[in-house]
VMD Tcl script that draws the C-alpha trace (Angstrom):
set ca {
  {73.44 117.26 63.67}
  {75.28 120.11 65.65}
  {77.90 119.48 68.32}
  {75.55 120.62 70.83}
  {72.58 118.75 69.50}
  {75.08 115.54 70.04}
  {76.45 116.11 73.43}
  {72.75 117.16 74.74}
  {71.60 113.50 73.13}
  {74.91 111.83 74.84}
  {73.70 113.00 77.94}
  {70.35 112.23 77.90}
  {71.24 108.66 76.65}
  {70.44 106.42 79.84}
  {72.98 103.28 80.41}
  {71.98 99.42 80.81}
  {70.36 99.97 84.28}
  {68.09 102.91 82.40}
  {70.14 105.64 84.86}
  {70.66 109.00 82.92}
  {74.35 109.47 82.03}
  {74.02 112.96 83.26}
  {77.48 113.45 84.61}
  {77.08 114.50 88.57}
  {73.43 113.40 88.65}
  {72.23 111.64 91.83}
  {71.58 108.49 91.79}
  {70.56 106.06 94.98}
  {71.80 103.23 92.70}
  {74.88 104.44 91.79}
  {75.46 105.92 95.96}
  {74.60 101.93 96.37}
  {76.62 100.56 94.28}
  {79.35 103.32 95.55}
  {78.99 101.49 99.01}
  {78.26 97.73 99.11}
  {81.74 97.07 97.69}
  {83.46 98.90 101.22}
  {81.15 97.79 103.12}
  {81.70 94.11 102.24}
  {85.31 94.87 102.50}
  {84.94 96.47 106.34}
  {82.63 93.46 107.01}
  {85.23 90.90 105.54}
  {88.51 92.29 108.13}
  {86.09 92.78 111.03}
  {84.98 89.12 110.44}
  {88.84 87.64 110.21}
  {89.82 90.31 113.52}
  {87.36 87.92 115.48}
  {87.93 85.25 114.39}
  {91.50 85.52 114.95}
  {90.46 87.42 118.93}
  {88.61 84.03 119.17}
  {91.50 81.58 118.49}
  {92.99 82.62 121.03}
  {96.78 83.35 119.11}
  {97.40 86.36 121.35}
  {96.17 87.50 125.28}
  {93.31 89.67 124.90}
  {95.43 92.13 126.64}
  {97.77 91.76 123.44}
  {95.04 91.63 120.97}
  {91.45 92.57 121.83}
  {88.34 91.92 119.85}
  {87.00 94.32 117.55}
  {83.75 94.90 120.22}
  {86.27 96.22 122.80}
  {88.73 98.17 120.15}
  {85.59 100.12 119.09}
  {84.14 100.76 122.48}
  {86.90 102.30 123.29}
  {87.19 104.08 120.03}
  {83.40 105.70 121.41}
  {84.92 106.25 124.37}
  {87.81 108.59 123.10}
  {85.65 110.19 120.37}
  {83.05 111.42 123.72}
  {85.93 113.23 125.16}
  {87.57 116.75 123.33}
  {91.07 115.57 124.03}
  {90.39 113.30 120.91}
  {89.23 116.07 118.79}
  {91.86 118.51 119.58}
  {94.38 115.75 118.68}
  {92.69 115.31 115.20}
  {92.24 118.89 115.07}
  {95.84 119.53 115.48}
  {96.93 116.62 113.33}
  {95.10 117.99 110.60}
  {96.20 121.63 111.06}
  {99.91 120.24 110.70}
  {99.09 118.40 107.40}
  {96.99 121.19 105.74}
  {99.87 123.39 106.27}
  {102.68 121.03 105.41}
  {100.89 119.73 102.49}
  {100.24 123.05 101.27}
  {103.66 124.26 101.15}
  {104.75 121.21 99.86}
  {102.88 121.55 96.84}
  {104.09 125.36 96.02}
  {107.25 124.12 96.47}
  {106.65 120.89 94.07}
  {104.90 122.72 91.53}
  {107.39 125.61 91.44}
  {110.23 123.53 91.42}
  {108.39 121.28 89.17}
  {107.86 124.21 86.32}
  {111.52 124.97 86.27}
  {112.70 121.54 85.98}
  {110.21 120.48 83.16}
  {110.90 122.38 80.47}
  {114.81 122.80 80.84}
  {116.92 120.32 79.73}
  {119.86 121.48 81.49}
  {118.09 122.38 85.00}
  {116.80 118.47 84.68}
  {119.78 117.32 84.01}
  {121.06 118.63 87.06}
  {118.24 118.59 89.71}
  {115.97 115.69 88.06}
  {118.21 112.87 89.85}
  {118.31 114.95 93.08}
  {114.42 115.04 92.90}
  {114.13 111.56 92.25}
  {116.56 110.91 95.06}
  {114.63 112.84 97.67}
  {111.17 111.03 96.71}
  {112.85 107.77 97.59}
  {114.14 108.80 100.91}
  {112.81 107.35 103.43}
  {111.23 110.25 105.74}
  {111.81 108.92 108.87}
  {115.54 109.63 108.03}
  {115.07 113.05 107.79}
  {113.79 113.65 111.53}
  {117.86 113.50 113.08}
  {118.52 116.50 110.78}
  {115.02 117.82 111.56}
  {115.63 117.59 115.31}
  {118.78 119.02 115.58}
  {118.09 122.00 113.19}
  {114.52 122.80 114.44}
  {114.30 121.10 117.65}
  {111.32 119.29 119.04}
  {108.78 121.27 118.20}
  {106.49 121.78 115.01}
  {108.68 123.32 112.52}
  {110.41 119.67 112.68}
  {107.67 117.99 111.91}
  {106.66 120.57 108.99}
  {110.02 120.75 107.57}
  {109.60 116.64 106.91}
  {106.20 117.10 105.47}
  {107.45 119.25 102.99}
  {110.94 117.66 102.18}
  {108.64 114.29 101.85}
  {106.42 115.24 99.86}
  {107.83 117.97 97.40}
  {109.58 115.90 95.68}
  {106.30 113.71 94.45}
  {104.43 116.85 93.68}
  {107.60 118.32 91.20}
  {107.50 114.67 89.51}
  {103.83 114.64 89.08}
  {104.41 118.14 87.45}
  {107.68 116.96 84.98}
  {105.65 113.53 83.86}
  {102.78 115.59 83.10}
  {104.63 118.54 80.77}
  {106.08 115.09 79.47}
  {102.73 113.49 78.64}
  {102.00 117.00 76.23}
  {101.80 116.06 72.79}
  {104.85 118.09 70.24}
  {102.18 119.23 68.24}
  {100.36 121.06 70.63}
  {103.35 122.81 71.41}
  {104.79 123.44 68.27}
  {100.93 124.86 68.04}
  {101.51 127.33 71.21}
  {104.55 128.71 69.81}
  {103.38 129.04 66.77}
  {100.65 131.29 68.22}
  {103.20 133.57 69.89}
  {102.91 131.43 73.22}
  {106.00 131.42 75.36}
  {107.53 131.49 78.86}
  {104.87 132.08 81.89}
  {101.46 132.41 78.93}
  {102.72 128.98 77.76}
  {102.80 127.44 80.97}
  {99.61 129.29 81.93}
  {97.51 128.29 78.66}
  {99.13 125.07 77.76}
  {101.50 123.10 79.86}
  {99.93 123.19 83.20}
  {95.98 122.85 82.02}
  {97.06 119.56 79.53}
  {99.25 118.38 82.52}
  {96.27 119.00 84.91}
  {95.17 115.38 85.35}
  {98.75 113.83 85.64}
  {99.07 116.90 88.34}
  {96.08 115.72 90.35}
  {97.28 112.19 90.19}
  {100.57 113.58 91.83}
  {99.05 115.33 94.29}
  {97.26 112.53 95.51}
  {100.24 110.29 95.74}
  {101.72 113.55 97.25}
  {99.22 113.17 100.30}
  {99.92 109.43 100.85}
  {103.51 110.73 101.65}
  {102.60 113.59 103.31}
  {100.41 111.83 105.84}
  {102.88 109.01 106.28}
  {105.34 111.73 107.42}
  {102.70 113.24 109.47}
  {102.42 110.24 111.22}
  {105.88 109.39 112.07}
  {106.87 112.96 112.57}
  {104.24 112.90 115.56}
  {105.75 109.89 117.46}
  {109.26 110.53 116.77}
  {108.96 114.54 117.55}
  {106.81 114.84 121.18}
  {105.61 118.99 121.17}
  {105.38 119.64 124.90}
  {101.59 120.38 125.98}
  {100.16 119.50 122.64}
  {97.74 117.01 122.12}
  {97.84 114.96 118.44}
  {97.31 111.89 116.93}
  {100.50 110.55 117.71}
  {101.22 111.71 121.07}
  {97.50 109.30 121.82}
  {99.13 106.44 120.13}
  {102.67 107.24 121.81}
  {100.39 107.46 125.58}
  {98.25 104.39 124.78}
  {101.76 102.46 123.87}
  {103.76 103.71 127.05}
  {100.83 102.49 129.18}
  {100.41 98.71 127.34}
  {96.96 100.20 126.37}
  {95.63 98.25 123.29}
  {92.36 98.82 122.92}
  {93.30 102.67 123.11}
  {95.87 101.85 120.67}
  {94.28 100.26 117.68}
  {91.34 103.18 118.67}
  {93.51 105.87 117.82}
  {95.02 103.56 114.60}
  {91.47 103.13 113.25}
  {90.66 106.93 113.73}
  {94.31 107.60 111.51}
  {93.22 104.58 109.14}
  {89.95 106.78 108.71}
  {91.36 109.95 108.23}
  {93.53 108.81 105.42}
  {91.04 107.26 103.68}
  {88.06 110.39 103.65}
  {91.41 112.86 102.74}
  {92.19 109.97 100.03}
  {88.44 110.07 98.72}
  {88.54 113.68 98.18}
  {91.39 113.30 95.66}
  {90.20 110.55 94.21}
  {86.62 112.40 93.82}
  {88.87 115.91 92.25}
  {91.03 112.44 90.28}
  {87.75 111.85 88.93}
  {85.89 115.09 88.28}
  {89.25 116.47 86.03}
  {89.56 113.23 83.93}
  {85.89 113.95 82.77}
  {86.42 117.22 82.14}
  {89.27 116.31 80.03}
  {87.19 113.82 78.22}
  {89.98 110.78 79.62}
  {86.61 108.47 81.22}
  {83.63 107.99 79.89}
  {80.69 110.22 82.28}
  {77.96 107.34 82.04}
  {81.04 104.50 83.96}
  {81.98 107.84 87.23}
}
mol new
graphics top color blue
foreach p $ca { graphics top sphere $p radius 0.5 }
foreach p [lrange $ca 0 end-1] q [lrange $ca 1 end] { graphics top cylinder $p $q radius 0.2 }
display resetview
């Protein structure tokens, strides 16, 4: 049997529920399955919030009940001033994150390979990902001032540092034989990061990135109570407004609509998490 007569029969061999194990293949099952498990979970905190609303622990001016929370959640997301927040918001963290990571990954490539350059700069790194980011806004303030560049400049100091680590444990995860292999074959400097270090570090890379976002949006979200832009409506400058007027409902509104956010922008790396480890053969296409 060929190797293309095997995988053809791998794929066409259907799992324990009879599905195909065509990787990427619809399935309403599997989009079932996908769901229930969430759903429960939303079900299961929306169950406790009222039955915590109805014990009557806090004022329902302190804590509402999820009915009036999400009413006026519907209420904000009828209005534009919402959307311009989130569109804003997001702006900020596309363009934070994405310097962020040329940054990481640059800095990442130069520290990886030298032992010298890691020596010096890898505790510095390692440092800077532990640093709390809401300590860098005093520094960000006074050099930038309150505007956007502060808020930016935290991003990317935040989250840098995860995205250069994801980049040195994956050039650590490469096995010596593959690149006694590459040099070997002539491959060295920029072609051996191009053909062999960054492709076998690809999945380690991805699971940076995502843990790069988590830190990027937590910055986000400080940065945007802690620096107010002047005539520019976000995300936090709704949740700053719903706190200076003792607004709850408005407040756990605009906390479900960040809670949200972060988990859709977390899906989408988990889905890319998902889609590389297959392609590297590292899960098994008939379990995604």
């Amino acid at each position: 049997m060929t190797l293309s007569n095997l995988e053809a029969g791998q794929r066409a061999t259907p799992n324990a529920e009879g599905e195909s194990a065509t990787p990427g293949r619809f399935s309403t099952r599997r989009l079932a399955r996908s769901l229930w498990a969430p759903g429960v979970g939303l079900l299961t905190v929306l169950a406790g919030w009222q039955a915590v609303y109805l014990s009557g622990w806090k004022p329902s001016f302190v804590l509402p009940g999820p009915a009036t929370a999400l009413a006026s959640l519907w209420t904000q997301a009828t209005q534009p001033l919402l959307w311009q927040a989130i569109a804003t918001t997001m702006t900020r963290a596309v363009y934070g994150f994405g310097l962020a990571v040329v940054i990481g990954l640059a800095a990442g490539v130069v520290v990886s390979r030298n032992r010298l350059v890691r020596a010096a700069f890898g505790p510095i790194i390692t440092g800077m990902q532990t640093m709390p980011a809401i300590a860098w806004f005093p520094f960000a303030i006074i050099f930038f001032g309150l505007n956007t560049a502060a808020i930016v400049f935290v991003i990317v100091i935040g989250t840098a540092p995860a995205i250069a680590t994801a980049v040195i444990a994956g050039s650590d995860h490469i096995p010596p034989l593959l690149l006694r292999a590459a040099k070997t074959m002539g491959l060295k400097g920029f072609t051996l990061y191009r053909h062999l270090i960054l492709p076998a570090s690809l999945p380690v890379f991805v699971t940076g990135l995502k843990q790069g976002w988590a830190f990027a949006w937590r910055s986000l979200m400080s940065g945007e109570l802690v620096v107010i832009v002047t005539n520019t409506a976000s995300i936090g400058v709704l949740l700053e407004n719903a706190q200076n007027m003792s607004d709850m409902p408005s407040a756990i509104a605009v906390m479900i609509v960040i809670l949200t956010l972060g988990i859709i922008i977390d899906g989408l790396f988990t889905f890319l998490d998902n889609v590389v480890r297959r392609s590297w053969g590292l899960v098994d296409a008939s379990e995604s």
